[in-house]
C-alpha positions in Angstrom: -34.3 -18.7 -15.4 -31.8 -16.1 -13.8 -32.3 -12.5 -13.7 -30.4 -10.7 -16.3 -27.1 -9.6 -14.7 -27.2 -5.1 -14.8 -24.1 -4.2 -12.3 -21.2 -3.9 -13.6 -17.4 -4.9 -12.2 -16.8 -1.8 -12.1 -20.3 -0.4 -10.3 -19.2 -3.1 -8.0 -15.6 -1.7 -7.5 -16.8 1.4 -7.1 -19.7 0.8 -4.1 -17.0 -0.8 -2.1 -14.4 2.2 -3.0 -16.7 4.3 -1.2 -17.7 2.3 2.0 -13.8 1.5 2.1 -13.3 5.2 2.3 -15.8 6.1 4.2 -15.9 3.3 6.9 -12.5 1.8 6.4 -11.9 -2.1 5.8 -13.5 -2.9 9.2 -16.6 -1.1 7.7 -16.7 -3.6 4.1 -19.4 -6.1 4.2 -22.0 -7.4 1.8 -24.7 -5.7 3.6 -23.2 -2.1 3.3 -21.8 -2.3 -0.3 -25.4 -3.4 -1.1 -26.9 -0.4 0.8 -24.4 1.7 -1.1 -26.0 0.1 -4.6 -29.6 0.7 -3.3 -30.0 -3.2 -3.3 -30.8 -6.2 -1.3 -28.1 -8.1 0.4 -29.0 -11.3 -1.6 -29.1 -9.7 -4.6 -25.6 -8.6 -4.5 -25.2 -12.0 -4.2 -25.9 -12.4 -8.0 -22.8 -10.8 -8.7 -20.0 -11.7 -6.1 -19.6 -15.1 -3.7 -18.9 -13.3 -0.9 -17.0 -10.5 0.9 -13.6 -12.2 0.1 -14.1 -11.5 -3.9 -15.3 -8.1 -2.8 -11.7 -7.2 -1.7 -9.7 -9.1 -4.7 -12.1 -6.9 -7.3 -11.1 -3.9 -5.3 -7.5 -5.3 -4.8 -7.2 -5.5 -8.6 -8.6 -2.1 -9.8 -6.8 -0.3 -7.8 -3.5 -1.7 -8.6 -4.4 -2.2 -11.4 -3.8 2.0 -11.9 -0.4 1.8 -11.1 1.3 2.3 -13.8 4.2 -0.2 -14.4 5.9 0.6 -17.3 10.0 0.8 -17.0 10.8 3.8 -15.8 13.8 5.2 -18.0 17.2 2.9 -18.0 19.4 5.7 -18.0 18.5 6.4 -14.3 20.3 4.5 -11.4 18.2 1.4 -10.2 17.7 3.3 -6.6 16.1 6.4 -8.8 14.2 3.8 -11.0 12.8 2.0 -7.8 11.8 5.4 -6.3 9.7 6.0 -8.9 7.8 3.0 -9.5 7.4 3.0 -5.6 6.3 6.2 -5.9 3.7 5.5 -8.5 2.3 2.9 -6.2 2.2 5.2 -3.4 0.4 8.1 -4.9 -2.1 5.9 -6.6 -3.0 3.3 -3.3 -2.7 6.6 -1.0 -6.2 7.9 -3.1 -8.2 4.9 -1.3 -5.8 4.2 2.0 -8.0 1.2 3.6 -7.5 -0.6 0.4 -3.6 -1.2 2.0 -4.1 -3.9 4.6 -6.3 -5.7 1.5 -3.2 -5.3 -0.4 -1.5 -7.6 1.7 -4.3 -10.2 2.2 -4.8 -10.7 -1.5 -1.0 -10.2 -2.8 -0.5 -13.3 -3.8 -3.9 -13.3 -5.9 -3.8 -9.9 -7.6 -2.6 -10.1 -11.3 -2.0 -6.3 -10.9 0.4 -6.2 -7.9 2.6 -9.1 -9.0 2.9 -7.0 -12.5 4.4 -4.0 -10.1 6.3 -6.9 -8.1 7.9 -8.0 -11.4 8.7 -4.5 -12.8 10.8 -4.4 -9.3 12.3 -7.2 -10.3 13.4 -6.0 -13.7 15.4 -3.2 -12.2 16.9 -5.2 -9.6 17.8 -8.0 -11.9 19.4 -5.2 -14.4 21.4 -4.4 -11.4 22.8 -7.2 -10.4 20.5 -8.4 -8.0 20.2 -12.3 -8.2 19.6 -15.4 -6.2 18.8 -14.9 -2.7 20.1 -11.3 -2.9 17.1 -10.3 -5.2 14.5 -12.5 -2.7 15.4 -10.4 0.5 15.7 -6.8 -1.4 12.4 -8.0 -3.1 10.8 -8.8 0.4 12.1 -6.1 2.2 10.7 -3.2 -0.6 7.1 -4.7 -0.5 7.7 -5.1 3.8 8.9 -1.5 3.8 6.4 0.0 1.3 3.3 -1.8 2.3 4.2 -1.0 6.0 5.6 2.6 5.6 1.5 3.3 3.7 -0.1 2.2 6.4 1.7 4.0 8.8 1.3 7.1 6.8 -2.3 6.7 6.9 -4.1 4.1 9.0 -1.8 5.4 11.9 0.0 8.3 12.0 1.1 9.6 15.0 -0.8 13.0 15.7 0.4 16.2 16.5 -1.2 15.8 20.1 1.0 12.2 20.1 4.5 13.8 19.4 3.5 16.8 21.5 3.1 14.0 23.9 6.2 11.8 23.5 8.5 14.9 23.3 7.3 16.2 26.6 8.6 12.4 28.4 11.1 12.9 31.4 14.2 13.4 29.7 16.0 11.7 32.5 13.8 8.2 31.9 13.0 8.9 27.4 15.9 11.3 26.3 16.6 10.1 23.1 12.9 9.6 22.4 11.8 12.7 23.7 14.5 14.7 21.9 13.5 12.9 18.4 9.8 12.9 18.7 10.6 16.9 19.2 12.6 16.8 16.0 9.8 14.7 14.2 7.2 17.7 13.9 9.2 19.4 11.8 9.5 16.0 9.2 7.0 16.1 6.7 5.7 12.8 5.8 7.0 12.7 2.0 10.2 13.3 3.4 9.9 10.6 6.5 8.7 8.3 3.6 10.8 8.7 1.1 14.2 8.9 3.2 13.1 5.8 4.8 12.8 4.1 1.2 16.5 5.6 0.5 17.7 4.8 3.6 16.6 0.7 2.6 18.2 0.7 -0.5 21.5 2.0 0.8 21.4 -0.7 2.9 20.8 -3.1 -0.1 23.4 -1.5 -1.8 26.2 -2.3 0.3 24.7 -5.9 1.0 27.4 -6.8 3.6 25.6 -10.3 4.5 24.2 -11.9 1.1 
């Protein structure tokens, strides 16, 4: 007869929180959440099939956080966008190795396709449709997604700008002159003008 089942989904969720934040995803393995939950390897067995459904339960509680509601109709769609973006941002940033997960399991998580499809209300509501609403859809999540783990799987230090801006002008002038400028941009403001520099772009839509 099988043990009686004591963890919960969300002991679970939480073990691998903390190895994720402490070790990163290369660090996420049966074997340490276990340690982390003062257990045998095999008996975390009991509870998840392998390290695969590790991720998607940690994939899913942590979007499943964001909070999707509409944000208010009165706003322009760029402002409505910003802020569900930025829900999604301040939320994932709390647990930044979850990111690269995010994209592995997108397709799975119940969570992140209810953010995708609150995206795709205010899009729709502003004229987005067809192929149009495909690419602007694909280049948010590209752009978001990619912008995160920039921001915090690999930013470029203060010892790397340093670095880049002191390059031979006459060989890296333009790189050397904006790495120079970039210490003085903050990283809400590198993120958040990239994100309004995007949807300017989609705005125009001179292709589609």
């Amino acid at each position: 007869m099988p043990r009686p089942r004591s963890l919960t989904p969300d002991q679970l969720v939480s073990a691998a929180l903390a190895v994720l934040d402490r070790e990163g995803a290369a660090g996420l393995s049966m074997r340490t959440v276990a340690k982390e939950l003062r257990m045998s390897t095999m008996g975390l067995y009991r509870y998840v099939a392998d390290r695969e459904e590790l991720e998607r339960l940690v994939v899913e509680s942590v979007l499943g956080r964001v909070d999707t509601e509409p944000p208010p109709p009165d706003a322009r769609w760029e402002e409505r966008i910003e802020v569900l973006v930025r829900r999604l941002r301040d939320t994932v940033g709390g647990h930044p190795a979850v990111v690269p997960l995010t994209i592995t399991h997108r397709h799975r998580s119940r969570a992140g396709l209810r953010w995708s499809e609150a995206v795709l209300a205010v899009l729709t509501e502003a004229g987005f449709d067809g192929a149009r609403r495909v690419v602007a859809l694909r280049a948010l999540l590209s752009y978001v997604i990619g912008a995160m783990q920039l921001e915090h799987l690999g930013p470029l230090s203060d010892e790397g700008t340093v670095a880049i801006s002191a390059l031979p002008v006459d060989e890296f002038p333009l790189l050397a002159e904006t790495a120079h400028r970039a210490k003085g941009v903050g990283a809400e403001e590198e993120f958040f003008g990239g994100l309004a520099a995007l949807m300017g772009g989609l705005r125009t839509d001179p292709v589609l």
